[in-house]
N, C-alpha and C positions, 0 to 999 in steps of 0.2 A: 570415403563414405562416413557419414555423420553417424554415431552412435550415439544413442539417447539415456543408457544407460549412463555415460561419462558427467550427463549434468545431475543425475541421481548422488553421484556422488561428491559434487561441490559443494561444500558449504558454505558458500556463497551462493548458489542458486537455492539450495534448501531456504537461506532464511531470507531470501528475497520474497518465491515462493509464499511461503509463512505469513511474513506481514501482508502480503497483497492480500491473501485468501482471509486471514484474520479480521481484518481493516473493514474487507468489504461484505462479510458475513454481518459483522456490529454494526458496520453502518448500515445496511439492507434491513439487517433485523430493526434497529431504533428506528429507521422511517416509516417499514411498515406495523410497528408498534404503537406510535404515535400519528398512524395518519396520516400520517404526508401523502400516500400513497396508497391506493384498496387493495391494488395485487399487489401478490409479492414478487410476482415477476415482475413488474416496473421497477418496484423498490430494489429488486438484485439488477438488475439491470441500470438505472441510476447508479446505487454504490458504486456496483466494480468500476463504471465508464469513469465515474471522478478521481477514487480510489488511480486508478492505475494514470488519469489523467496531470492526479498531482504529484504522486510518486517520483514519473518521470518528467516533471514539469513543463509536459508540454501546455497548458495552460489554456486546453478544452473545457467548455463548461454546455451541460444539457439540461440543466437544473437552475433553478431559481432561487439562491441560496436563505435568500429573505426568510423564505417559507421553509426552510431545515429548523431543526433544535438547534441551540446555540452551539451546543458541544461539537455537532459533527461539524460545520466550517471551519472551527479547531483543532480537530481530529488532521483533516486535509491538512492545512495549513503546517502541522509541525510531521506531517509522513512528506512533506514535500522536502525536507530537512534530512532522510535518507537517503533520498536521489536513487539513482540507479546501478548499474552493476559496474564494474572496472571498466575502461574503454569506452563507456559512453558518452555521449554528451551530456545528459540529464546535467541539473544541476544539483546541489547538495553535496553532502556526505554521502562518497559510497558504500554499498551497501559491506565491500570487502574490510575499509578501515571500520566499520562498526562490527565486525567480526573479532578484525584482530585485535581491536580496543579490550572486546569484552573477554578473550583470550588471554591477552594480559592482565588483565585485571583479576583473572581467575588465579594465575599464578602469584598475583601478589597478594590477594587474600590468604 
């Protein structure tokens, strides 16, 4: 039986979590701040689709990027550098070595 409480406490699913929800909040909000977009529900709906599209690089696009702010093509482009959680395919950096990166790095501070 799968318990849902066991990923509550991965920190590795927390700061996966984390950046998706983050990522796609900024980006959602900077689209429909700037227009891109009238609803905001297009513009959260565009975000997270890309948002989670690049993350895990499968390399879906529902957006016209032309017409994005410069920054957010940018934005995609370096969370696709994350990748996804341990065992997946995604490519990138997983999300687990940029845990324990920042883990150690804690200690040598």
């Amino acid at each position: 039986m799968l318990r849902l409480q066991s990923y509550s406490r991965d920190s590795q699913t927390r700061v996966f979590a984390f950046i998706v929800i983050a990522l796609s909040l900024y980006i959602a909000s900077s689209l429909y701040a700037t227009g891109t977009y009238d609803d905001p529900i297009q513009a959260l709906r565009h975000g997270v689709f890309q948002v989670v599209s690049a993350i895990t690089t499968t390399g879906f696009a529902t957006a016209n990027f032309f017409l994005w702010p410069l920054a957010l093509p940018v934005l995609l482009i370096f969370s696709s550098f994350v990748g996804g959680s341990a065992g997946s395919t995604s490519g990138g950096l997983k999300v687990i070595r940029l845990v324990i990166l920042c883990k150690q790095a804690e200690v040598l501070l």
